[in-house]
N, C-alpha and C positions, 0 to 999 in steps of 0.2 A: 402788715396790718397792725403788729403792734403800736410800732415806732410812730404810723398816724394817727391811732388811736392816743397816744400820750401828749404828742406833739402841741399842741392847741392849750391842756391843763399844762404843759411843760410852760409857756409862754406867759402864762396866765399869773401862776404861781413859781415867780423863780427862785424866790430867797426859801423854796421849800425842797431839798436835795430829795432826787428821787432816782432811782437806777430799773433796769428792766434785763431780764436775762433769758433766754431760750435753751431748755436742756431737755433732753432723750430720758426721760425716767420715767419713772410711776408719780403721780402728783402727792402723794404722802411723802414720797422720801426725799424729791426735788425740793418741795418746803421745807422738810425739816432740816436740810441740809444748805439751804439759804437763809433758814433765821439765826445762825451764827453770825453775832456780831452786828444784828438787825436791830434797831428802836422799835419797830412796832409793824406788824406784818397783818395787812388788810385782805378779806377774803370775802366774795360772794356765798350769797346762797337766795333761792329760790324763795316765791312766795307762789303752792300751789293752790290755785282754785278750790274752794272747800273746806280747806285746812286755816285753820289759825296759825300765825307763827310762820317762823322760817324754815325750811325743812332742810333739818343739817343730814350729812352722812359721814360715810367713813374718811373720807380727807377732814373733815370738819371738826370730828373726833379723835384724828390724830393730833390734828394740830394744837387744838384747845386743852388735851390731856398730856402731851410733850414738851409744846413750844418752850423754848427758853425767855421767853419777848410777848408782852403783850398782843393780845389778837385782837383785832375789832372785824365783827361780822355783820359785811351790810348787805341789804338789801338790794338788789340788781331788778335794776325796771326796765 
């Protein structure tokens, strides 16, 4: 699922180096331990009905409070 879902932006955007990895962990520690050596590590988050704003949680909080590498948090539509 991944590899298709990249595929298509892979083609689209080439001169733009991107990698994809699958690992067995908790998602706090999988990220923190893949933004070594990262430019800049991109992350969803939700936009709930009602709420203003993005609604981060604790991966969102890890990352943004640790990361070694800039974070950009978007929006998933």
């Amino acid at each position: 699922m991944l590899a298709d879902a990249l595929r298509d932006p892979a083609q689209q955007y080439r001169d733009v180096p991107a990698s994809s990895e699958v690992v067995e962990s908790s998602a706090r520690r999988a990220l923190l331990d893949a933004e070594s050596g990262t430019d800049l590590l991109v992350v969803g988050a939700r936009r709930r009905r009602g709420h203003a704003g993005l609604q981060l949680g604790l991966v969102h909080h890890t990352v943004l409070h640790h990361a070694p590498c800039p974070i950009a948090v978007v929006a998933q539509i």
